[in-house]
C-alpha positions as CSV (number, residue, x, y, z in Angstrom):
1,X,-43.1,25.5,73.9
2,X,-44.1,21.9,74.1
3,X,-47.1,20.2,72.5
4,X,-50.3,19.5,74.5
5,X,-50.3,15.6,74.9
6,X,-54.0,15.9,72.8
7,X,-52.0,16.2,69.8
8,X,-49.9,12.9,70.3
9,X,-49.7,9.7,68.4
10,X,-49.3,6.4,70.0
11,X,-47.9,3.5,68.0
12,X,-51.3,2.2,68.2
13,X,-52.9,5.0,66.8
14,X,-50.4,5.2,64.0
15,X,-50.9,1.6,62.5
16,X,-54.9,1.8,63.0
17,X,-54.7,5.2,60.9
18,X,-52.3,3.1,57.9
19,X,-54.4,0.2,58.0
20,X,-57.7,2.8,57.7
21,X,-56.0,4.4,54.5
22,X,-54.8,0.9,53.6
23,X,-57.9,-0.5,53.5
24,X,-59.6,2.5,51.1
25,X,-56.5,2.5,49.0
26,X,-57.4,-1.4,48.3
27,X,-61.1,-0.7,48.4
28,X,-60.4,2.6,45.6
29,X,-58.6,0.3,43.7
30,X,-61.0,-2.3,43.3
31,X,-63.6,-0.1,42.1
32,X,-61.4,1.6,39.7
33,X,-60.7,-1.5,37.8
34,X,-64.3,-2.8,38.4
35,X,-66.1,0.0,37.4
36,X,-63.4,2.2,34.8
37,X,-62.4,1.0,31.2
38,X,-59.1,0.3,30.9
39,X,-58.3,2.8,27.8
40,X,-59.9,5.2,30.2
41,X,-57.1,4.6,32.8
42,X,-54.4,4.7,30.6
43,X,-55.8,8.0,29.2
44,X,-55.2,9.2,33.1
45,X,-52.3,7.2,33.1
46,X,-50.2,9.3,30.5
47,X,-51.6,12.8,31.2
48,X,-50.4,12.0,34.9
49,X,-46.5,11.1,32.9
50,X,-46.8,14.0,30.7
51,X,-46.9,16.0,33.6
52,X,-44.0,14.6,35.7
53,X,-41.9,12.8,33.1
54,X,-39.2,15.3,32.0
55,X,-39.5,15.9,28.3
56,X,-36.8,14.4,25.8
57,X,-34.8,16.4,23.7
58,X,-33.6,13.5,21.1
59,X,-35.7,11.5,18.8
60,X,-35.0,8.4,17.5
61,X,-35.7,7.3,14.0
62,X,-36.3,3.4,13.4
63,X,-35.5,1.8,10.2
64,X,-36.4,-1.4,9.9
65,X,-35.0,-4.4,7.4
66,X,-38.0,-4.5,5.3
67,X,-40.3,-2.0,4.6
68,X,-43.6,-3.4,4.1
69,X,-43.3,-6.6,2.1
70,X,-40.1,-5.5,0.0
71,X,-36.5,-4.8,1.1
72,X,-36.0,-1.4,2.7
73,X,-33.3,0.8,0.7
74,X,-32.8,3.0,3.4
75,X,-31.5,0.0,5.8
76,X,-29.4,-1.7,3.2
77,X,-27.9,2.3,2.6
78,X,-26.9,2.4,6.2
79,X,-25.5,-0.9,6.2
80,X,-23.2,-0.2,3.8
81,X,-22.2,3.4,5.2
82,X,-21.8,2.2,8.7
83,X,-18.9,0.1,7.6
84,X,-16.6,3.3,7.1
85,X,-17.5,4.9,10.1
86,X,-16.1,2.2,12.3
87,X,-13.8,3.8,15.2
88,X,-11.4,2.6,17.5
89,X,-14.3,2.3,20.2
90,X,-16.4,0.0,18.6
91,X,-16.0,-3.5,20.7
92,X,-17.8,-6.1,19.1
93,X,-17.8,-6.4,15.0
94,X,-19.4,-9.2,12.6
95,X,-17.3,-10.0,9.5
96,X,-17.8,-11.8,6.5
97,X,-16.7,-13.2,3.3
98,X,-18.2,-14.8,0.0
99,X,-16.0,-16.9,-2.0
100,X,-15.9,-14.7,-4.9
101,X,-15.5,-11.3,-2.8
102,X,-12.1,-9.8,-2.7
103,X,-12.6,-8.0,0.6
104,X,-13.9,-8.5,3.6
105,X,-17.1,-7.9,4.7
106,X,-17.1,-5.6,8.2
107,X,-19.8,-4.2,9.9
108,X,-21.2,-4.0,13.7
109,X,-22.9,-6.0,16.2
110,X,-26.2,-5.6,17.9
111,X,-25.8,-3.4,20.8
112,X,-23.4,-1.2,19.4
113,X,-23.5,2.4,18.6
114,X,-21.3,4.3,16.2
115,X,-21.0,8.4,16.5
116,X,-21.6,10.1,13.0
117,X,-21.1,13.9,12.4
118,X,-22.8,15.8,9.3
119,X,-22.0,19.0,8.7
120,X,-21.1,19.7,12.5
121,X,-24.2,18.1,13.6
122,X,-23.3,15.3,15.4
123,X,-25.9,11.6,15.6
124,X,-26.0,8.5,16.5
125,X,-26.5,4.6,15.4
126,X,-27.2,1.7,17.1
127,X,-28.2,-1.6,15.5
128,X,-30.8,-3.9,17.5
129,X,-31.5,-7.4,16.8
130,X,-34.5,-9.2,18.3
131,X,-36.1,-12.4,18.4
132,X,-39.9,-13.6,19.0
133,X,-41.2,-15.6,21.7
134,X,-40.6,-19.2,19.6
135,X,-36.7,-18.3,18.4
136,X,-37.7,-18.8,14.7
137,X,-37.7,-14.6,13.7
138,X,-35.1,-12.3,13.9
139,X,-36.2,-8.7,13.5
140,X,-32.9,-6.5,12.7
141,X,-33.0,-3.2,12.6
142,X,-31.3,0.4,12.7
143,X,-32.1,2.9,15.6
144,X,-31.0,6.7,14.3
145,X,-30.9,9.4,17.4
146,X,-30.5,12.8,16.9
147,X,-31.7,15.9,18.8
148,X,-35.2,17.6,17.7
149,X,-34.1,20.4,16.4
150,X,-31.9,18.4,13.6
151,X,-35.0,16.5,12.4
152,X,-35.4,18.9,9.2
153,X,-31.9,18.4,8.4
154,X,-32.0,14.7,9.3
155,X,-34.5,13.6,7.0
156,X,-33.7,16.3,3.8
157,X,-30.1,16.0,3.6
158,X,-28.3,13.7,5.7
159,X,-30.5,10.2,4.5
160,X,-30.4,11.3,1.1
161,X,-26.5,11.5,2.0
162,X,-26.3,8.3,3.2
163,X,-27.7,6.4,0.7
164,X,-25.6,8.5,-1.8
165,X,-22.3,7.4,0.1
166,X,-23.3,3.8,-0.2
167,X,-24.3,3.8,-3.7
168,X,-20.6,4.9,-4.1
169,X,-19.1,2.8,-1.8
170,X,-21.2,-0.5,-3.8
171,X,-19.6,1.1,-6.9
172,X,-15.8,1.0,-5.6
173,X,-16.2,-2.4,-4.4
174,X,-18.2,-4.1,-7.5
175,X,-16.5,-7.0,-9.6
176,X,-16.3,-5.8,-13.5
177,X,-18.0,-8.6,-15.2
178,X,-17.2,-9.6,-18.9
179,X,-19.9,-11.0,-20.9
180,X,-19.5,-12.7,-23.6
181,X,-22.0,-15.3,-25.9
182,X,-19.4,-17.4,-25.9
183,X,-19.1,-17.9,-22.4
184,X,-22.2,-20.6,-20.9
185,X,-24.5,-19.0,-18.5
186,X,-24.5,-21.1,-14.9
187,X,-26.3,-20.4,-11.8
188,X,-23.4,-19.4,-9.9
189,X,-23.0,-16.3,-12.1
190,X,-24.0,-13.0,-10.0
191,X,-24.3,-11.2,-13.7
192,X,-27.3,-9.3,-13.8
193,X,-28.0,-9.8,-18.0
194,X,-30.2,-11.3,-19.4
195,X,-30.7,-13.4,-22.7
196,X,-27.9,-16.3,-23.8
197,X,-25.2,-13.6,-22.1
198,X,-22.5,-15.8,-19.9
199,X,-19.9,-13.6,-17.8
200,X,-16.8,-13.9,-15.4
201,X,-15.0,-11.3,-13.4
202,X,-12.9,-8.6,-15.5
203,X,-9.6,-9.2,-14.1
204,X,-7.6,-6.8,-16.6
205,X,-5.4,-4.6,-15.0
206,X,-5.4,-2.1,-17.3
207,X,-5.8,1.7,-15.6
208,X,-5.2,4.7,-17.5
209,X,-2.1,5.1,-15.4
210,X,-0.7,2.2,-16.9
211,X,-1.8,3.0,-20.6
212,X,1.0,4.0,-22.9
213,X,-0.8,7.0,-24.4
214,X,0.1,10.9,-24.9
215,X,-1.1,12.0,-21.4
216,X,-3.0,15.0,-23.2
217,X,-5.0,12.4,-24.7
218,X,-5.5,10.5,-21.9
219,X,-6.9,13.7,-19.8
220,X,-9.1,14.3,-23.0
221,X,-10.9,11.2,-22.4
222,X,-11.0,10.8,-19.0
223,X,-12.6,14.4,-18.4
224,X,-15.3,13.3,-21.5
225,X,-16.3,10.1,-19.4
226,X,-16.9,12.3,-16.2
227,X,-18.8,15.0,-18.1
228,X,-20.9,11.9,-19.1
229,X,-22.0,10.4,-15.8
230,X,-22.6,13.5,-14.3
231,X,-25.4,14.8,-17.4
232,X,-28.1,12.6,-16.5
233,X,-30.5,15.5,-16.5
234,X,-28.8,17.1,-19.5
235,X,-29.8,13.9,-21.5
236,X,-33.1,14.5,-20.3
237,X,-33.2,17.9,-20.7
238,X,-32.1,18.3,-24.5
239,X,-34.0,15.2,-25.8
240,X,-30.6,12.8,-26.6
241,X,-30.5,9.3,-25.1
242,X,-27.8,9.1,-22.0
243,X,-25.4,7.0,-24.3
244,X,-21.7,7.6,-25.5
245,X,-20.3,6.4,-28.5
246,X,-15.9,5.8,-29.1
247,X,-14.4,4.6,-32.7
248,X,-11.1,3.2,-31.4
249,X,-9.1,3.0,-35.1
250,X,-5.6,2.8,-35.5
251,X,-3.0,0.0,-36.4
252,X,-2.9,-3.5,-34.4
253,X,-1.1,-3.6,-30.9
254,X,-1.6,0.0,-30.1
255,X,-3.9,-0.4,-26.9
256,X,-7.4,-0.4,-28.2
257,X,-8.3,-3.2,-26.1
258,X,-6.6,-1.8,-23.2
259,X,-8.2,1.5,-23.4
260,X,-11.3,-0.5,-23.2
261,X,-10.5,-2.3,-20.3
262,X,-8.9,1.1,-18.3
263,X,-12.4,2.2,-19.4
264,X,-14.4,0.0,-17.4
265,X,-12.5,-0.3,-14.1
266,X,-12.7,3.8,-13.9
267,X,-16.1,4.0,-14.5
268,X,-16.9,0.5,-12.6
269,X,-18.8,-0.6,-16.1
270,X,-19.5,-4.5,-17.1
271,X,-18.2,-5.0,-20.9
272,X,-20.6,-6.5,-22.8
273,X,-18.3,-8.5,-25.7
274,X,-20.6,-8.9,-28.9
275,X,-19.2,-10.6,-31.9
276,X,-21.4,-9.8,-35.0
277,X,-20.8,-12.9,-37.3
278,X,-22.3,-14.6,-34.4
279,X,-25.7,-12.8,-35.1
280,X,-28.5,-14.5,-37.5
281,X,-30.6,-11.3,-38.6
282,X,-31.2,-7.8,-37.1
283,X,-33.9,-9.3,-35.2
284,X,-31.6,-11.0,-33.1
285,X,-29.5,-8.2,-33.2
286,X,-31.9,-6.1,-31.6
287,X,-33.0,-9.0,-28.9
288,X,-29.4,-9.4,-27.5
289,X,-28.6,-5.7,-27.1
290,X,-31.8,-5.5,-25.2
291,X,-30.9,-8.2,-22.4
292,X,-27.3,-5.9,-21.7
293,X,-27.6,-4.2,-18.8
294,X,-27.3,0.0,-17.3
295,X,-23.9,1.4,-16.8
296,X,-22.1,-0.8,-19.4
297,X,-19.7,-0.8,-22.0
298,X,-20.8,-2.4,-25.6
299,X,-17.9,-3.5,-27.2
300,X,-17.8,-4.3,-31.2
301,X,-14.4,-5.5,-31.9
302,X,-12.8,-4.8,-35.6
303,X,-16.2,-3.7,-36.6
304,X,-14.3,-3.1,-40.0
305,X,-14.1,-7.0,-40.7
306,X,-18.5,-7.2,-41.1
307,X,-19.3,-6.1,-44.9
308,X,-22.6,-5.1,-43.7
309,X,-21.4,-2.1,-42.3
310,X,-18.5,-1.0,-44.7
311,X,-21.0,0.3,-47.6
312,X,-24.9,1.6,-47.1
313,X,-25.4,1.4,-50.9
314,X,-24.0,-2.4,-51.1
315,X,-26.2,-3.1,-48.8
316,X,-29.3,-1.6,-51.0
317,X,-28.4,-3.2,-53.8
318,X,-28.6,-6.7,-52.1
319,X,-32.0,-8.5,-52.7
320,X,-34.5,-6.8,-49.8
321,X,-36.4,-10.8,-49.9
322,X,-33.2,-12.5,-48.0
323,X,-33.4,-12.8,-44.3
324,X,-30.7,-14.1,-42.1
325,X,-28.4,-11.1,-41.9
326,X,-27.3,-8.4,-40.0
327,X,-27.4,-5.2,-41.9
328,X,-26.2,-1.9,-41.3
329,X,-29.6,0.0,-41.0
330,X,-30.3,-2.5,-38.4
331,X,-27.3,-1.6,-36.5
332,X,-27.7,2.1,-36.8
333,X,-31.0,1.8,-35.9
334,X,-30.2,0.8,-32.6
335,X,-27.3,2.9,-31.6
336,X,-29.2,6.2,-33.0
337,X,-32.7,5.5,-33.9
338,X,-36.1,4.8,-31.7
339,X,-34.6,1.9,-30.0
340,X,-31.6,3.6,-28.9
341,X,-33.3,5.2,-25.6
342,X,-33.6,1.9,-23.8
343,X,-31.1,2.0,-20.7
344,X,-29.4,4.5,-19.3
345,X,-25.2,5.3,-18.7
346,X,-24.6,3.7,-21.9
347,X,-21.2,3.4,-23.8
348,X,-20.9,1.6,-26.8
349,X,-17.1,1.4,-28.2
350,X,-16.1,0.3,-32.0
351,X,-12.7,-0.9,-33.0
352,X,-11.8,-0.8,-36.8
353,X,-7.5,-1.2,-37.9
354,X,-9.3,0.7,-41.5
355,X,-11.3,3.6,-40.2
356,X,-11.7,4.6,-44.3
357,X,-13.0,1.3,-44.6
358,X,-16.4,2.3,-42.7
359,X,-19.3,4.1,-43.8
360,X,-19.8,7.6,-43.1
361,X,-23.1,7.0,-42.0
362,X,-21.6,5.9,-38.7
363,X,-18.9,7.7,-38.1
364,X,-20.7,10.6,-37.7
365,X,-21.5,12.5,-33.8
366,X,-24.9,10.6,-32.3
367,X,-23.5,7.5,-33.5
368,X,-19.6,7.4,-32.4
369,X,-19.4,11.0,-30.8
370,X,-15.7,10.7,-30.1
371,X,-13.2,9.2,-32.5
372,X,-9.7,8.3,-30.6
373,X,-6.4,7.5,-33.1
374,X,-4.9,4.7,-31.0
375,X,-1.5,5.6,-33.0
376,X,1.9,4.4,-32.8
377,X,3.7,4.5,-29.4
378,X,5.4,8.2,-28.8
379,X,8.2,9.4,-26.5
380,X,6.1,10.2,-24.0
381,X,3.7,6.8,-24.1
382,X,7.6,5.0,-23.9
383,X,8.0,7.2,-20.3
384,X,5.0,5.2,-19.2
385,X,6.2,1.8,-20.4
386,X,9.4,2.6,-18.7
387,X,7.9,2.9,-15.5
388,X,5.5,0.2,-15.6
389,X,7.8,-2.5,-16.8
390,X,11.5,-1.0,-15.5
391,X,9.9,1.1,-12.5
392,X,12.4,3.7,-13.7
393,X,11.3,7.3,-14.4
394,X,12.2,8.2,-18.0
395,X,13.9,11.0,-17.2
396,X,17.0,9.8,-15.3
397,X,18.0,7.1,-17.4
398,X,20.5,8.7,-20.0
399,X,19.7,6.0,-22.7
400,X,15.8,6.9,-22.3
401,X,16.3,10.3,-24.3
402,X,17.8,8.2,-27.1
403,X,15.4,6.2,-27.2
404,X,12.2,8.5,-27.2
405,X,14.0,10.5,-29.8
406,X,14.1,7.3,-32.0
407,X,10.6,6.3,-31.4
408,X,9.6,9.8,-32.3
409,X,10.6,9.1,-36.2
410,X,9.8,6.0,-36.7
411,X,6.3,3.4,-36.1
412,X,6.8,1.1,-33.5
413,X,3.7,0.3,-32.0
414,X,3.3,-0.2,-28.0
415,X,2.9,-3.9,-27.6
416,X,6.0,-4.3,-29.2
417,X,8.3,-2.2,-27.0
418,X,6.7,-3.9,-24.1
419,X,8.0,-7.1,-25.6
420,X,11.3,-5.6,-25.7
421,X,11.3,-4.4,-21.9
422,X,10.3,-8.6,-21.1
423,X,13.9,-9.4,-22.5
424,X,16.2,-8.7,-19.3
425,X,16.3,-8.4,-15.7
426,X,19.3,-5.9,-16.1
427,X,17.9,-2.0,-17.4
428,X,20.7,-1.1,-19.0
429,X,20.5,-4.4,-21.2
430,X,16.9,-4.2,-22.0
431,X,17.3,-0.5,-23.3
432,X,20.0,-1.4,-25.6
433,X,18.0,-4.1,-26.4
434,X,15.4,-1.7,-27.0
435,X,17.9,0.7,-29.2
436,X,18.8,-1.7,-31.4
437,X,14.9,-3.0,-32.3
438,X,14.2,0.6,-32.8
439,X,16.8,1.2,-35.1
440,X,16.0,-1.5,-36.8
441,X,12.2,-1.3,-37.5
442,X,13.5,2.3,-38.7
443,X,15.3,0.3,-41.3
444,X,12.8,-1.6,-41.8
445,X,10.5,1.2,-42.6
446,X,12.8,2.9,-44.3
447,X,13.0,0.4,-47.2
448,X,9.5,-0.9,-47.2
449,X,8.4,2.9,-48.5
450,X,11.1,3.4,-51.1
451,X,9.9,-0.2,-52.6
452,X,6.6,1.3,-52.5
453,X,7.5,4.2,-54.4
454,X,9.4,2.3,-56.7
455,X,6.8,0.4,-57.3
456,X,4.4,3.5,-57.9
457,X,6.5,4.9,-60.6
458,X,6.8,1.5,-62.3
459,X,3.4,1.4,-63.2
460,X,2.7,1.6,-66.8
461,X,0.3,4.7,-68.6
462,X,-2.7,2.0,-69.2
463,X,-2.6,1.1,-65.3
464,X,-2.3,4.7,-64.7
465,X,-5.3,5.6,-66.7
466,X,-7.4,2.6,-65.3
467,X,-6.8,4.1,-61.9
468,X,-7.5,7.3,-62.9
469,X,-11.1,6.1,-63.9
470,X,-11.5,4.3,-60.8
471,X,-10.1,7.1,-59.0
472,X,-13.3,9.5,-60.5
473,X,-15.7,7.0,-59.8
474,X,-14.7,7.0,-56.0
475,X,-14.7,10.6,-55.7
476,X,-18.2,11.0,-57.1
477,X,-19.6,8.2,-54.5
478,X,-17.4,9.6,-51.4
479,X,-19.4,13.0,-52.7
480,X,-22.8,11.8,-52.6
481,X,-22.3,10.0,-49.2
482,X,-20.6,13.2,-47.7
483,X,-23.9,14.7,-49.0
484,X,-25.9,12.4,-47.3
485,X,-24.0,13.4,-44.2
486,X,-24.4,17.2,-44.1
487,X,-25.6,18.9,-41.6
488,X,-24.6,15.9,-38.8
489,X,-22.1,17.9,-37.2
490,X,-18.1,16.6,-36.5
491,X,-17.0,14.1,-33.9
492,X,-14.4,14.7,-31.4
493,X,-11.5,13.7,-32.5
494,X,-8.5,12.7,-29.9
């Protein structure tokens, strides 16, 4: 039952066997490093892992600051989306702030991981930050970890994702620049134009909530501006440059320019201001329009005012030898001819107080698509006035009804009935107040068109006959240049 004694160890026999194997371990290792190349060892090396090293099920994805020697889009992308996906576990944060930013600037610090889920797959990001040997470069990266089976999905659909989320996110955060030719250029503009153009920060707060327009209207042109960003490929598809063109007519203080404004802080677009009589010839014309920038609004103010562009057969008649003026081929040459494909998300908006002042030639679709009668204020725009200026809601003030039902038969435009509502502190005085100006310009009205009838009927048979005449002669050229315009098709009207 018991062991022979020729089978026991002594302590002595036990260290003179470890020291043996001792020895040849030392002795094997020696010649192994004399005698076999190192890549050959670490050949052995990982088969020997492979084979007891448990096999991983995630993969991680490193996306580095730069890619190559430019900046990589994918890093800046995550950077960006990161900062809304910020939860309550998150410990340590860096923020930030520029002098002309109006938020903060949030995101995490290195050694920190934030949880993401994409449709119910769930990943993970961690941002490392490391320095070389000397301290004098940082290397900054994102580490993306996610299990194997996801990798398809990962790099299809969820990167294109992010970076699509962050291109939104830079669009809700970006400063509206106006640029103007007036304004100097300095280097602590951001702007991204080129040329002479000078900008600030388009601090209008105009919205098409606040605009005192017929709400049908304002869905009209709201729905046209998202059928537009989201026909890139349509453009392409059909041939047209991606451009958009508004006629804004109507009389003064009616809310041209702040449908223009409302414009670009929905759609996030820089205004580029350009005043015409400040332009030599159509050469510089052509140079300045150039230097404006993608997703931007072009705006040519009371476009009715430049005689170059009330008449096409003026303009023929003038002596083709002068130079050192903008014409109104050179114009429509730019908003519909060869040059008009440069940029992309385009919008170019006129303003005119005489729309029957302008040629046809532009008013036609290609040129200004959609034309929009900025008309006098109605009952409904007043509802909107109400509750921007009084916070009230039209409806549960009884003088309100009044009102809107005077508005409704006469022209009263809205600049002046926000006037009015700037009179008081007390509603019930401003809306009299309000009444009474109504009533008023009604009069007003009123006796400014009998004197023009009266003064119609006074004139004698020789005036009438002259008229007559000239009368003729307009119909027969408003003939020919309809002619000219056949066939163009029919703006939208609003």
């Amino acid at each position: 039952m018991y062991p022979s004694s020729d089978f026991s160890f002594s302590p002595s026999s036990l260290f003179s066997a470890y020291a043996s194997l001792t020895g040849f371990l030392m002795l094997f290792r020696s010649m192994l490093q004399d005698f076999v190349p190192v890549k050959l060892r670490s050949y052995f090396s990982n088969l020997l892992d492979r084979f007891f090293t448990a096999k991983s099920k995630y993969i991680t994805v490193v996306i580095d600051e730069n890619f190559g020697l430019n900046r990589n889009q994918v890093f800046d992308a995550a950077e960006m989306y990161l900062r809304n996906r910020i939860g309550p576990d998150t410990e340590r944060l860096r923020v930030g702030k520029i002098p002309k930013q109006k938020h903060f600037t949030i995101s995490i610090e290195k050694g920190e991981e934030i949880l993401d889920t994409f449709e119910g797959s769930e990943v993970t990001w961690s941002y490392v930050q490391s320095e070389n040997e000397k301290g004098d470069k940082v290397k900054r990266y994102y580490e993306l970890t996610f299990e194997k089976k996801l990798r398809d999905k990962v790099m299809d659909s969820y990167l294109s994702h992010v970076v699509a989320e962050s291109e939104e996110i830079k669009r809700n955060l970006r400063v509206v620049k106006l640029y103007s030719r007036d304004v100097y250029a300095s280097d602590d503009d951001d702007g991204m134009a080129g040329g002479n153009w000078g900008c600030i920060n388009l601090e209008h707060p105009s919205t098409f909530d606040t605009l005192a327009m017929d709400p049908d209207a304002k869905k009209k042109i709201i729905d046209d501006l998202e059928r537009f960003l989201k026909r890139r490929e349509f453009y392409k598809r059909v041939g047209k440059a991606w451009k958009r063109g508004y006629l804004l007519y109507g009389p003064p203080g009616t809310g041209k320019s702040s449908l223009i404004a409302a414009m670009a802080n929905y759609l996030k677009f820089d205004v580029f201001d350009l005043e015409l009589s400040s332009i030599y010839d159509n050469g510089e014309l052509k140079r300045v329009l150039l230097s404006t920038t993608n997703r931007s609004i072009l705006v040519i103010e009371d476009i009715d005012c430049n005689a170059e562009v009330r008449d096409r057969e003026a303009e023929n008649q003038e002596d083709n030898k002068k130079s050192g003026k903008v014409t109104l081929s050179g114009i429509l040459n730019f908003i519909d001819g060869l040059w008009s494909s440069f940029g992309d998300e385009r919008i170019i908006v006129f303003t005119t107080n005489h729309k029957d002042r302008l040629d046809p030639a532009l008013l036609r679709p290609g040129r200004m698509d959609v034309h929009i009668n900025m008309s006098y204020c109605t009952g409904l725009g007043f509802r909107t006035l109400v509750s921007n200026y009084l916070g009230l809601d039209g409806l549960n003030h009884p003088l309100c009804e009044e009102i809107e039902a005077l508005i409704d038969s006469t022209e009263v435009t809205p600049a002046e009935l926000a006037e009015e509502l700037m009179q008081d502190d007390d509603t019930d005085v401003v809306l009299r107040g309000v009444i009474s100006f109504v009533e008023k310009r009604k009069v007003e009205r009123s006796k400014t068109s009998t004197k023009e009838v009266s003064t119609c009927k006074a004139i004698d048979d020789d005036e009438k006959q002259s008229r007559s005449l000239d009368c003729v002669k307009k119909k027969k050229k408003s003939g020919k240049q309809k002619g000219k315009g056949k066939g163009k098709g029919k703006a939208k009207t609003y």
